[in-house]
C-alpha positions as a LaTeX table, in Angstrom:
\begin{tabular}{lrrr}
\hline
Residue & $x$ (\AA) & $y$ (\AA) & $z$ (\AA) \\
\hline
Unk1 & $-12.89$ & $-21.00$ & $-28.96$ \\
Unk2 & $-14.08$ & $-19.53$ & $-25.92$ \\
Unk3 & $-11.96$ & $-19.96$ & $-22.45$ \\
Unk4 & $-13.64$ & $-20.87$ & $-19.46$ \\
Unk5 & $-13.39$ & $-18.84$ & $-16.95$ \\
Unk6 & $-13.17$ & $-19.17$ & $-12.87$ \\
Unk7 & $-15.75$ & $-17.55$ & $-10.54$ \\
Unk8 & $-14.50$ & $-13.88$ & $-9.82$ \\
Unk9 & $-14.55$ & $-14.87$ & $-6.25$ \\
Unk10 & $-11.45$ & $-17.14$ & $-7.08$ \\
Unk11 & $-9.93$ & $-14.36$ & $-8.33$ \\
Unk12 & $-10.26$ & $-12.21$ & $-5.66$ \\
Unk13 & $-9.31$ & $-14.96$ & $-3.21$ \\
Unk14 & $-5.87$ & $-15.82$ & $-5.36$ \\
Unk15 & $-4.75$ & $-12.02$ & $-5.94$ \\
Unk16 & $-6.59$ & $-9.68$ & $-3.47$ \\
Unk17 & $-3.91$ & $-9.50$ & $-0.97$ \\
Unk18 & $-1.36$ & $-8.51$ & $-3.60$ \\
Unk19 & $-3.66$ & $-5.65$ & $-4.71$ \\
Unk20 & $-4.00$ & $-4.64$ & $-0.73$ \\
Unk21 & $-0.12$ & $-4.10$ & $-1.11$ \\
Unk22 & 0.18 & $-2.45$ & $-3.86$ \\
Unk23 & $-2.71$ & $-0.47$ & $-3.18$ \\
Unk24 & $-1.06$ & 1.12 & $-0.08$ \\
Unk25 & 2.25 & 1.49 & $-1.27$ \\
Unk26 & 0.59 & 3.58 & $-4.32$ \\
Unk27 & $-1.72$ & 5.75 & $-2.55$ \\
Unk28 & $-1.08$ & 5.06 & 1.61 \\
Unk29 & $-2.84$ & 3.16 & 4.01 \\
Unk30 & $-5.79$ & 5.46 & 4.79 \\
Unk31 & $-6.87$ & 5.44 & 0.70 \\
Unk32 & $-6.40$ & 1.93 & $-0.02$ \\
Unk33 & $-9.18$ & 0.12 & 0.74 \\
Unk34 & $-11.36$ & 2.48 & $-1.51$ \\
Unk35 & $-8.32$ & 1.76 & $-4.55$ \\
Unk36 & $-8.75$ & $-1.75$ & $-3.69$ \\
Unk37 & $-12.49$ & $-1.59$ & $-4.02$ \\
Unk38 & $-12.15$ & 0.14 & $-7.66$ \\
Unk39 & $-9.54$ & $-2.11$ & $-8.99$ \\
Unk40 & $-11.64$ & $-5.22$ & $-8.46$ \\
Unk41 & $-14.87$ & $-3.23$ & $-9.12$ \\
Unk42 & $-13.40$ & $-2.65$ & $-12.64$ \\
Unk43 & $-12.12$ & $-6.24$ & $-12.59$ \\
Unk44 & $-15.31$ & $-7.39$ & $-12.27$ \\
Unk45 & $-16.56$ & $-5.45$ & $-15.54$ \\
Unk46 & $-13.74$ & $-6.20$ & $-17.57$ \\
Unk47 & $-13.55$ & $-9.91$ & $-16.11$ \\
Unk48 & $-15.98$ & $-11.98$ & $-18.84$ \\
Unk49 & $-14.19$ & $-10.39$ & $-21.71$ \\
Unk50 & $-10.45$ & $-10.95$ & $-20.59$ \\
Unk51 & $-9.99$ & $-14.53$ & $-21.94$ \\
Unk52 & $-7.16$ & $-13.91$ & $-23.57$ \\
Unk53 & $-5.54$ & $-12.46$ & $-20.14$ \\
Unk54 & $-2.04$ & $-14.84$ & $-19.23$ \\
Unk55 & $-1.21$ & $-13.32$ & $-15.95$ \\
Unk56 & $-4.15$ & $-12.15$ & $-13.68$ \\
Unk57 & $-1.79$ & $-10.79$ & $-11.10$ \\
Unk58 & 0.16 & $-8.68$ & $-13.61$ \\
Unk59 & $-4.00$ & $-7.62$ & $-15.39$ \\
Unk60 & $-4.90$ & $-6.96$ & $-11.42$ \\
Unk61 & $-1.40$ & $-5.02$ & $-10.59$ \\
Unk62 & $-2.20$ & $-2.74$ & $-13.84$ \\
Unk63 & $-5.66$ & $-1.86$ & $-12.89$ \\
Unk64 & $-4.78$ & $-1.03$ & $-9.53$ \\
Unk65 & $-1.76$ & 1.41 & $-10.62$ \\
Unk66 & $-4.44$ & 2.97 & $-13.26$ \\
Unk67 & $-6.81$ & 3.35 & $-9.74$ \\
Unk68 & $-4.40$ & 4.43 & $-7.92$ \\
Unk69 & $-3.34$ & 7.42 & $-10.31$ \\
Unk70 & $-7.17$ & 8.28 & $-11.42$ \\
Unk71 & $-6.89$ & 8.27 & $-7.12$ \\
Unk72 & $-4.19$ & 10.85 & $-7.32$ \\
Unk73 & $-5.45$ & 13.20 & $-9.95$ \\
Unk74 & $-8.68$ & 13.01 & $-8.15$ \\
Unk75 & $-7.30$ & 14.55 & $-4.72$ \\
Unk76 & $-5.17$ & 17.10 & $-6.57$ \\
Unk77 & $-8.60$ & 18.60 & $-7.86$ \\
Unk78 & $-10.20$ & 18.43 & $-4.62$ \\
Unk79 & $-10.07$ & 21.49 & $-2.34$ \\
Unk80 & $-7.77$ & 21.40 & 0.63 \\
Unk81 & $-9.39$ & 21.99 & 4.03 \\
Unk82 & $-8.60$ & 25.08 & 6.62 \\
Unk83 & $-6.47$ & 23.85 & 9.22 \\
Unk84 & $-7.70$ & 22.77 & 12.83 \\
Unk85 & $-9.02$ & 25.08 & 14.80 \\
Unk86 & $-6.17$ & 25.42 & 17.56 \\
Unk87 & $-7.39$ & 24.62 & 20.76 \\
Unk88 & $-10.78$ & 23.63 & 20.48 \\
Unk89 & $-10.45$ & 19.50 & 19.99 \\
Unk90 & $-6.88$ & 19.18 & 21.29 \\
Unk91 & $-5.72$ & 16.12 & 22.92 \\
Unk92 & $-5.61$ & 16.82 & 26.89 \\
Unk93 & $-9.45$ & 15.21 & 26.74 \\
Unk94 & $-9.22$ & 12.53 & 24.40 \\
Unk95 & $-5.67$ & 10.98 & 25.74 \\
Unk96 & $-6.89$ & 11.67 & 29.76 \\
Unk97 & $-10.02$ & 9.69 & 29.26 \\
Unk98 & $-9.23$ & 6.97 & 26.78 \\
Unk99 & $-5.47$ & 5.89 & 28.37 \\
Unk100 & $-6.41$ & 5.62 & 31.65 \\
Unk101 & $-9.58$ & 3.08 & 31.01 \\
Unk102 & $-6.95$ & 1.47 & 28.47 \\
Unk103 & $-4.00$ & 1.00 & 30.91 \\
Unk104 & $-5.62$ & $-0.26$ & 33.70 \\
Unk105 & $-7.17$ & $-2.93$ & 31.96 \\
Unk106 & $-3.49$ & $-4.05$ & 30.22 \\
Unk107 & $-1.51$ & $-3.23$ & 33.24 \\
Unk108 & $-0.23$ & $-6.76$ & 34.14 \\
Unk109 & $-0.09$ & $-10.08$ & 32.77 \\
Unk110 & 0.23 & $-11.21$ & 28.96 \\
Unk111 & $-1.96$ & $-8.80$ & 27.14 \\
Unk112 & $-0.03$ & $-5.80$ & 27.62 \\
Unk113 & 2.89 & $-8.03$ & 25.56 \\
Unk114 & 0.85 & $-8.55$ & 23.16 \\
Unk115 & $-0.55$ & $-5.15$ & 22.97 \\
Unk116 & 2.58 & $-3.36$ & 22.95 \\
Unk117 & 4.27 & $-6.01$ & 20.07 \\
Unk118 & 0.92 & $-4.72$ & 18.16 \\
Unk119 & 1.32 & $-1.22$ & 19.05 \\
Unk120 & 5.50 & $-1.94$ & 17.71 \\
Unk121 & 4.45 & $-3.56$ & 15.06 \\
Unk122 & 1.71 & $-0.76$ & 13.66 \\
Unk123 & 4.70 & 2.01 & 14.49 \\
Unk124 & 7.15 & $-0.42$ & 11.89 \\
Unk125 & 4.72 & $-0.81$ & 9.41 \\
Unk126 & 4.10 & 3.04 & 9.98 \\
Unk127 & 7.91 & 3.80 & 9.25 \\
Unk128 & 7.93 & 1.56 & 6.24 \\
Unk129 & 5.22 & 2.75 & 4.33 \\
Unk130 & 6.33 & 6.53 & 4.90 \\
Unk131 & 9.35 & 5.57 & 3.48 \\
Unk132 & 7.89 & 3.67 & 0.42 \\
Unk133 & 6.02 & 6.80 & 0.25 \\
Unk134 & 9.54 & 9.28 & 0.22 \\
Unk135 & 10.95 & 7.33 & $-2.81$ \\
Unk136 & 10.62 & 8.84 & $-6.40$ \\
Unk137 & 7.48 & 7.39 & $-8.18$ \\
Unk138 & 9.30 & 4.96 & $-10.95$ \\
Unk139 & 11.69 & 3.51 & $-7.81$ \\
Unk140 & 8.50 & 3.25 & $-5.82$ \\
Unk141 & 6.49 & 1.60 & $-8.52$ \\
Unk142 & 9.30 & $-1.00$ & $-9.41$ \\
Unk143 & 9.85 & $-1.87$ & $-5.86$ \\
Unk144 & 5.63 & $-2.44$ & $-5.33$ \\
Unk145 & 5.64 & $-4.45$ & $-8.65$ \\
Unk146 & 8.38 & $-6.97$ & $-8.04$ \\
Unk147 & 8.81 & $-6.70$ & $-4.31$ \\
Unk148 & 5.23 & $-6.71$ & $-3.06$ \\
Unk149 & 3.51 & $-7.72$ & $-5.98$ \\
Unk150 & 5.75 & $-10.48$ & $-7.17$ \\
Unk151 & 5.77 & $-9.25$ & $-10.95$ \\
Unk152 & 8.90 & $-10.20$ & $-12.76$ \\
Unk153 & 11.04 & $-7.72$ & $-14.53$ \\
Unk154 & 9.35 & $-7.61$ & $-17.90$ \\
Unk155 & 6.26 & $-7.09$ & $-16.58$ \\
Unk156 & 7.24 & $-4.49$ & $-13.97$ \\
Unk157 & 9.10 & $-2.75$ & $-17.30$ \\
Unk158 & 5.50 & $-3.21$ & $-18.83$ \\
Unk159 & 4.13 & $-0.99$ & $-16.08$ \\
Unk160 & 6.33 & 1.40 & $-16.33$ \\
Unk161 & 6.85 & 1.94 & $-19.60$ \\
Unk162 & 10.93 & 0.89 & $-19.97$ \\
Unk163 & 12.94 & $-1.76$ & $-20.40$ \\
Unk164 & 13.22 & $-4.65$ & $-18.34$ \\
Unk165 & 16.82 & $-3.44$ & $-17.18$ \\
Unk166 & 15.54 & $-0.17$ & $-16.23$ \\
Unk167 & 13.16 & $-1.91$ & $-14.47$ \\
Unk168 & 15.67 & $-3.95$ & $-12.81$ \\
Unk169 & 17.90 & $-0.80$ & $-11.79$ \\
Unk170 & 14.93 & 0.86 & $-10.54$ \\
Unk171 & 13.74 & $-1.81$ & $-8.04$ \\
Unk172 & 17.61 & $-2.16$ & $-6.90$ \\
Unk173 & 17.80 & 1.81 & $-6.12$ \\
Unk174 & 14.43 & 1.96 & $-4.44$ \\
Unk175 & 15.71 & $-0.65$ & $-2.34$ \\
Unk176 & 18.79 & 0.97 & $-1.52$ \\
Unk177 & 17.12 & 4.01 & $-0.48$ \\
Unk178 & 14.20 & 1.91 & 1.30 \\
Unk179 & 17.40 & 0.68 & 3.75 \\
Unk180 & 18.88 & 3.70 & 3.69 \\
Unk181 & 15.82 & 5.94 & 4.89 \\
Unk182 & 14.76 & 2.93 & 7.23 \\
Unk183 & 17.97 & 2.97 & 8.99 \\
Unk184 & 18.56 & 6.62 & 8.96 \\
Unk185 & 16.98 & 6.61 & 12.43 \\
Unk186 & 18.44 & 3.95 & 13.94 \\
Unk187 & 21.76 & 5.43 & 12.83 \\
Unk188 & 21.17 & 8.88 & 14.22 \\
Unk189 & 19.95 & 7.43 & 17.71 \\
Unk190 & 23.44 & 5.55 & 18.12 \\
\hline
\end{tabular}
């Protein structure tokens, strides 16, 4: 008996926001649109033959983490680049021209609220992902997969490769460290 399946676009729809977040906490912001891209890409292929699939968000949540680390192996192979030539593009030009045309049209009123709460807001989001980043990798994994992801235990212990109490331990230390690097700063300031 064959299952009927739902257009890929409901898939993407249902789960693709999930994937966004676990996509960045596994390989950062800048990469992962391009992870995102490949998961679903391989979704896609896989898609007509996965019938038998129970949990799409779990099958999604795998093939992203497989992305994510073909993603890192990838960029260990590739070459790193010479640092910046000192002096030549520094920032006296590019923060002289572009905040002055900026401030003067957010000087007064209600959009300058608004654009600094979004400027704030980028800066947390900044803070949180380099910390997600700082964890070890099986505290950072566990916290993406039942924190951001919404996976329960068993299937974050799936992922990883343990037992659903390892699992369990390993979300509750990343957390503890998340709070602990996040208010590190706010600590030191006082």
């Amino acid at each position: 008996m064959t299952v009927a399946l739902a257009p890929f676009e409901v898939l993407v729809a249902e789960h693709g926001a999930v994937v966004l977040r676990v996509c960045r906490a596994l390989v950062g912001v800048q990469e992962a649109d391009d992870v995102w891209q490949e998961t679903f890409m391989a979704a896609l292929r896989a898609y007509p033959g996965s019938g038998d699939v129970r949990n799409r968000e779990a099958w999604l949540v795998a093939i992203a983490r497989n992305k994510a680390i073909d993603h890192h192996r990838k960029a260990g192979r590739l070459p790193i680049p010479a640092d910046d030539f000192p002096g030549e593009f520094g920032g006296a030009g590019v923060s002289g021209g572009v905040g002055t045309g900026a401030r003067s049209a957010v000087d007064s009123g209600s959009e300058r609220d608004g654009v600094e709460r979004a400027a704030e807001a980028g800066q947390e989001a900044a803070l949180v992902w380099s910390a997600l980043a700082a964890l070890p990798p099986k505290q950072r994994e566990a916290v993406v997969y039942h924190h951001l992801a919404g996976l329960r235990y068993a299937e974050v212990a799936a992922l990883l490769g343990n037992s659903e109490a390892a699992a369990r331990r390993a979300a509750a230390d990343g957390m503890k460290a998340l709070r602990a690097l996040l208010l590190e700063p706010t600590r030191s300031g006082q």
